[in-house]
Backbone as CSV, one residue per row, in Angstrom:
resi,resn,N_x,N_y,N_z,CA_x,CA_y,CA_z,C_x,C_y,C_z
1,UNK,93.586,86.407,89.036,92.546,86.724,90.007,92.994,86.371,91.421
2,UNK,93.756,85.245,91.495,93.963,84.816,93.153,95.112,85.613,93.897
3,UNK,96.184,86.264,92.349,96.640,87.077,92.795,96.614,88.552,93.370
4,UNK,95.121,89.216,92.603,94.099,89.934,93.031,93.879,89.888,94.511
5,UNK,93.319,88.974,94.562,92.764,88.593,95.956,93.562,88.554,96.825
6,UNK,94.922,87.937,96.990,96.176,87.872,97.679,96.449,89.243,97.500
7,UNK,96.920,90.445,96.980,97.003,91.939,96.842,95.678,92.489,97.986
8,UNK,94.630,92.543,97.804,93.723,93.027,98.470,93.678,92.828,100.049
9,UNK,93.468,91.289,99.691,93.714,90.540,101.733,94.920,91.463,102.402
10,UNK,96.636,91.402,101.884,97.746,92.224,102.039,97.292,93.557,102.353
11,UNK,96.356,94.478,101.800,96.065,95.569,101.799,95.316,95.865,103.084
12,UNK,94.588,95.098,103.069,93.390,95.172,104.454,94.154,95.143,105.563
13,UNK,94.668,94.333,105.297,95.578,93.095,106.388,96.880,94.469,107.292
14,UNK,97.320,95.150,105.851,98.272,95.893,106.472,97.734,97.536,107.010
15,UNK,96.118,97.658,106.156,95.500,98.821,106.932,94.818,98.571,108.251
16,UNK,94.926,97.245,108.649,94.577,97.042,109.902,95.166,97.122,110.929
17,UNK,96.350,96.533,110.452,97.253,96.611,111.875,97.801,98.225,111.225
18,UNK,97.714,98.983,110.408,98.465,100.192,110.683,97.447,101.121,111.508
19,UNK,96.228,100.770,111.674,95.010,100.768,112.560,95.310,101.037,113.983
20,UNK,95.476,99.731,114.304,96.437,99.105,115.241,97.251,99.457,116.251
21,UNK,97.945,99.768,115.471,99.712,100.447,115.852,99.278,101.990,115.745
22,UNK,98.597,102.746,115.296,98.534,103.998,115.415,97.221,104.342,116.914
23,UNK,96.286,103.730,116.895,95.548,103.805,118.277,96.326,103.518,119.477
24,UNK,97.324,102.155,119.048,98.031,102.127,120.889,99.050,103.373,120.798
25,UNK,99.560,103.861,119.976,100.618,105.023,120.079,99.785,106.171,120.676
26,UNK,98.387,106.162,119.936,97.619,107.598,120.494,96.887,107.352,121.972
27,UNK,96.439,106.083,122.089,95.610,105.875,123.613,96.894,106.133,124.705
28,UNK,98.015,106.104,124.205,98.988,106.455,125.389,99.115,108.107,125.902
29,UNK,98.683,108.306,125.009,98.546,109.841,125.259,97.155,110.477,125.716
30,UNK,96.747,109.531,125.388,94.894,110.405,125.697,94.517,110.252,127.220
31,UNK,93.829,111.132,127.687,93.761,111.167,129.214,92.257,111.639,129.708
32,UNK,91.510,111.762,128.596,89.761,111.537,128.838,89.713,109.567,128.329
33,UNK,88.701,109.231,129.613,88.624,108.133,129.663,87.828,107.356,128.873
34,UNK,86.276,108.180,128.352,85.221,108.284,127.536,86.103,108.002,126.159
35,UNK,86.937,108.686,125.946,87.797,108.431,124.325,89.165,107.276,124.357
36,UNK,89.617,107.208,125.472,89.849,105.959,125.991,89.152,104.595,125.582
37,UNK,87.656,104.663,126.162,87.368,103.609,125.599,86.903,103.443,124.106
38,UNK,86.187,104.251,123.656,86.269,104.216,122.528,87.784,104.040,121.390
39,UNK,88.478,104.304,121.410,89.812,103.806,121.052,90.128,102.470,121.169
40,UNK,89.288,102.101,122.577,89.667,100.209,122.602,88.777,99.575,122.049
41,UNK,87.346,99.845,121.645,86.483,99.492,120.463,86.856,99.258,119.648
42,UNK,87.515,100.586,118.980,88.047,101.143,117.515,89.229,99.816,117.322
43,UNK,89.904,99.640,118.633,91.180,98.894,118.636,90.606,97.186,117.708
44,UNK,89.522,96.945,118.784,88.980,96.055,118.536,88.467,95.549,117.806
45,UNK,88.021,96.291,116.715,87.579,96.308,115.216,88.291,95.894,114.176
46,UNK,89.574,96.503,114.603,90.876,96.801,113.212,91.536,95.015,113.998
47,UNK,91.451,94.574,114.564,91.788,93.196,115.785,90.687,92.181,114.544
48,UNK,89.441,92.528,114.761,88.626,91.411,114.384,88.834,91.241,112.605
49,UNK,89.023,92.278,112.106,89.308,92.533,110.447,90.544,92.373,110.346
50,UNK,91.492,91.840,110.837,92.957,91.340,110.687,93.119,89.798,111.336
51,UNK,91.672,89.410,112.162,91.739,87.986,111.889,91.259,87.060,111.205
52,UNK,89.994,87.908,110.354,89.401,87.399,109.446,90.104,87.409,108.314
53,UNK,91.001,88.227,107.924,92.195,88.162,107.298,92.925,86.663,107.096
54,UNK,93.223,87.071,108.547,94.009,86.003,108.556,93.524,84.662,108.299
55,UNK,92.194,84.261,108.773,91.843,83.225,108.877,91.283,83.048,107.017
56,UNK,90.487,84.044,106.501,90.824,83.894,104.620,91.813,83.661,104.080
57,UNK,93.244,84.152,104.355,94.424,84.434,103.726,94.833,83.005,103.432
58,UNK,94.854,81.661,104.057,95.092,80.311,103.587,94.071,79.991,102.541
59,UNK,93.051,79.915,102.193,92.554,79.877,100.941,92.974,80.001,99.564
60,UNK,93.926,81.425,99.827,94.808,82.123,98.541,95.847,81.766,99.038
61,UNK,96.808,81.440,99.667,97.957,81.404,99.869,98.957,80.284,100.926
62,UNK,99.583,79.660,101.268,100.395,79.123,102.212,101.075,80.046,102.777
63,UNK,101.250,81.524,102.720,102.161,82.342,103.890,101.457,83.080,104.266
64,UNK,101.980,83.875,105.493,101.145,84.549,105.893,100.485,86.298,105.338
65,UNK,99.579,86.674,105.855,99.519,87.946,104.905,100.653,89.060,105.212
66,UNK,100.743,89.741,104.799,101.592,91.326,105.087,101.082,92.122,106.177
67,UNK,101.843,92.944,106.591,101.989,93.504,107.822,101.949,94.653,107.566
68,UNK,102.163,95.699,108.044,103.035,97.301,108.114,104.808,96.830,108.607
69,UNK,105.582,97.374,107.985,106.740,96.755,108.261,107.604,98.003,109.241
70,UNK,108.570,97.924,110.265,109.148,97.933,111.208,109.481,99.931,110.645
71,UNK,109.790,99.814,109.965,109.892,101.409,109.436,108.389,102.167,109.299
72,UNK,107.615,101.904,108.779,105.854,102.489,108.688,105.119,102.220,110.054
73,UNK,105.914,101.687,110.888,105.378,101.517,112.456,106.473,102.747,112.968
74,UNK,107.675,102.644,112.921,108.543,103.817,112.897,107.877,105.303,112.449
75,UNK,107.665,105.725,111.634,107.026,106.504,110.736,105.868,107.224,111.426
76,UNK,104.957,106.080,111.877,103.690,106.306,112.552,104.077,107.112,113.774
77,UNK,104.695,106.252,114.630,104.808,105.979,115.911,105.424,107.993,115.578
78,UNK,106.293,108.161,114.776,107.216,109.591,114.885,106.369,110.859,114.526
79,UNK,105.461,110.631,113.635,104.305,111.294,112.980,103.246,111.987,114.180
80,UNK,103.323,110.504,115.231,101.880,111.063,116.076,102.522,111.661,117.363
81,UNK,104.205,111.113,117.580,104.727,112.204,118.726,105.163,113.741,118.029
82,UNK,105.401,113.958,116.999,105.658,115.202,116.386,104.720,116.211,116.168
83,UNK,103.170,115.527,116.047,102.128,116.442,115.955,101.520,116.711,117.255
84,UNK,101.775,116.154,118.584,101.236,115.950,119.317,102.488,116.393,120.588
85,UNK,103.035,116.810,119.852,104.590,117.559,120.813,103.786,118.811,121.961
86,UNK,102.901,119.678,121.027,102.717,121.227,121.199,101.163,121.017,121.553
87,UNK,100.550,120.026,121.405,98.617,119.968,121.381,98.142,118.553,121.441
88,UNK,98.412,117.514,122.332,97.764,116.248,122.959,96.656,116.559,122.947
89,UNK,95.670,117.342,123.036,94.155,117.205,123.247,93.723,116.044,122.503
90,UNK,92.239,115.872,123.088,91.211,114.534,122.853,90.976,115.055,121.535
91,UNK,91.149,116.181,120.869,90.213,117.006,120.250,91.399,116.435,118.489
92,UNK,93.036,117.050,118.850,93.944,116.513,118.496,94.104,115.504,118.166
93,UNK,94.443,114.306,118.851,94.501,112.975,118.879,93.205,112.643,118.194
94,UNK,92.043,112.958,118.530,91.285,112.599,117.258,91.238,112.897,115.800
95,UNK,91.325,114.580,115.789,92.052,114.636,114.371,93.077,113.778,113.459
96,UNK,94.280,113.191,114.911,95.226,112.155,113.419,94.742,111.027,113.736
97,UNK,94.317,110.839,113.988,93.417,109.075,113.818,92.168,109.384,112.386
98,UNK,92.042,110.313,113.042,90.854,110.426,111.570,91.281,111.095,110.540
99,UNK,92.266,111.566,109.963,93.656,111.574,108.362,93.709,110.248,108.191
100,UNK,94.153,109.528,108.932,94.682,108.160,109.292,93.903,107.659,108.247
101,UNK,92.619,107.211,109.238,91.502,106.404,108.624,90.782,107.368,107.594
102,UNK,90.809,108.062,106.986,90.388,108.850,105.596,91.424,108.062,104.869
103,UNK,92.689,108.184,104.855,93.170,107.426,104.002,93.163,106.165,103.545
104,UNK,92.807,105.175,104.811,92.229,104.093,104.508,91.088,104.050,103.786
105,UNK,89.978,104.806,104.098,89.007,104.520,103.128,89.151,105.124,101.663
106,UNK,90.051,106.211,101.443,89.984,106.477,100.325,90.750,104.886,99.520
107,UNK,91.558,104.378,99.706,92.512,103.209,99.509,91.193,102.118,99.618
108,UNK,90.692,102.023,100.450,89.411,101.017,100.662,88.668,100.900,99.304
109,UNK,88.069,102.012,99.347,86.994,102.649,97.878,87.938,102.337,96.660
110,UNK,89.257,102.948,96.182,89.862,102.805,95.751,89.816,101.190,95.131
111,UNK,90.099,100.350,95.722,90.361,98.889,95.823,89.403,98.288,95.702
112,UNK,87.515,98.756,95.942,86.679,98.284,95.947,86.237,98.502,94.186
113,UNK,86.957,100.032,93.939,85.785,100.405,92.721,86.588,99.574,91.651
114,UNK,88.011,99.332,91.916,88.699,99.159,90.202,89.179,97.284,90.500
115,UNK,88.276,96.914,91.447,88.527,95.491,91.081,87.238,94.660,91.264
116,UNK,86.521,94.665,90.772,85.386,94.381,90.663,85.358,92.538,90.215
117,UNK,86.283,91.743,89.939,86.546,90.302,89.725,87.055,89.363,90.934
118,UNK,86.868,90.041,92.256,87.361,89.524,93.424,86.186,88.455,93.671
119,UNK,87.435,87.935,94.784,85.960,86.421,95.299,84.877,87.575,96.030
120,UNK,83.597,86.531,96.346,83.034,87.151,97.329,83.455,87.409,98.601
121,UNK,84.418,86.541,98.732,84.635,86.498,100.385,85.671,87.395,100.334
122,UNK,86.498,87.530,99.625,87.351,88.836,99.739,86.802,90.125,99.994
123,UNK,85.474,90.279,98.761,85.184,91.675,98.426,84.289,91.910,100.186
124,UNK,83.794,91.029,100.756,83.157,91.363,101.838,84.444,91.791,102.710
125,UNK,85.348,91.329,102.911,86.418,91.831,103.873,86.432,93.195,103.764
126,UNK,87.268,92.921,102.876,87.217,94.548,102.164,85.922,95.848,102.302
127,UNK,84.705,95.516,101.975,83.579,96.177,102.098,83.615,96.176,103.315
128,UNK,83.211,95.321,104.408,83.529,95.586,106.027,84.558,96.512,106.386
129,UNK,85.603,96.388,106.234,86.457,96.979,106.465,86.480,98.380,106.113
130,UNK,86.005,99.179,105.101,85.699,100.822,104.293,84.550,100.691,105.397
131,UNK,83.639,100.024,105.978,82.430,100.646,106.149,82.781,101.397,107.775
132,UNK,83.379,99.851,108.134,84.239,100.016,109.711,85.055,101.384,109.850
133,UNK,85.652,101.675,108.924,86.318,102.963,108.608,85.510,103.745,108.243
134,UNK,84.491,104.228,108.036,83.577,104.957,107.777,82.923,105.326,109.191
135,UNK,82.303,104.215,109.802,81.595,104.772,111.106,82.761,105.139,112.210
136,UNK,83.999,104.343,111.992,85.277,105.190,112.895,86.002,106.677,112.805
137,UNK,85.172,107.041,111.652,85.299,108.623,111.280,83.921,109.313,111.961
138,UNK,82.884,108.764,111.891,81.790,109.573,112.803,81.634,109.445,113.925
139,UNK,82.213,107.993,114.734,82.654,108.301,116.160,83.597,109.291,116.158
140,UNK,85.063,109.604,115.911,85.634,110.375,116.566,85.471,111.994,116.245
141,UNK,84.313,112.273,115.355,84.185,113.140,115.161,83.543,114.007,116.082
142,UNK,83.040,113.340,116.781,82.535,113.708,118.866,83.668,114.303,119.569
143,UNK,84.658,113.630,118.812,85.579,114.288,119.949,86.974,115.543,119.284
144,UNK,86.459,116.246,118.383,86.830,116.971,117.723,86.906,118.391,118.704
């Protein structure tokens, strides 16, 4: 079970900052200011659910949690200049943020439905976190 829990925290932990790392790659490109800030909200969210992370993750463990590692920041970072070569729009840039975060929540749900023996304090991370990803799909859907 604690290894459960240590798997899950890792999971959050690394859909957060891949959160993260994919908004500062896209706010560099965006040039309506209105989606601007919203992006630093959004930023701010995937920030507060990767310190609560962090600050759970000693409970289960003495190291620290997992990351996105130096290649899947690579990956990202190449993904959102390649789609965004031919069509930067607000409209764009919202579209791959929101693939992005669909996949997180499908992975979220995923993780919520088939482990059902987690602590509480895990399963709330986790549940915060799908829901956070949930209303970050109906904000940017404004800017479609």
């Amino acid at each position: 079970m604690e290894n459960q829990n240590l798997n899950i925290l890792d999971e959050v932990n690394k859909g957060a900052t891949m959160g993260m790392d994919a908004i500062s790659y896209v706010s560099k490109k965006a040039t309506d200011n209105q989606f601007k800030e919203v992006l630093d909200v959004e930023f701010s969210k995937y920030e507060d659910i990767s310190k609560r992370v962090n600050d759970l993750y000693s409970n289960y463990s003495d190291k620290d949690p997992h990351e996105t590692n130096a290649m899947t920041k690579m990956m990202t970072w190449y993904g959102i200049q390649m789609k965004t070569m031919t069509d930067d729009t607000t409209s764009k840039l919202s579209e791959l943020l929101m693939q992005g975060t669909n996949m997180g929540i499908i992975e979220g749900r995923r993780l919520l439905n088939q482990n059902n023996d987690v602590a509480p304090d895990v399963k709330n991370i986790l549940n915060d976190f799908v829901v956070m990803q949930e209303d970050s799909v109906e904000t940017l859907k404004k800017y479609l």
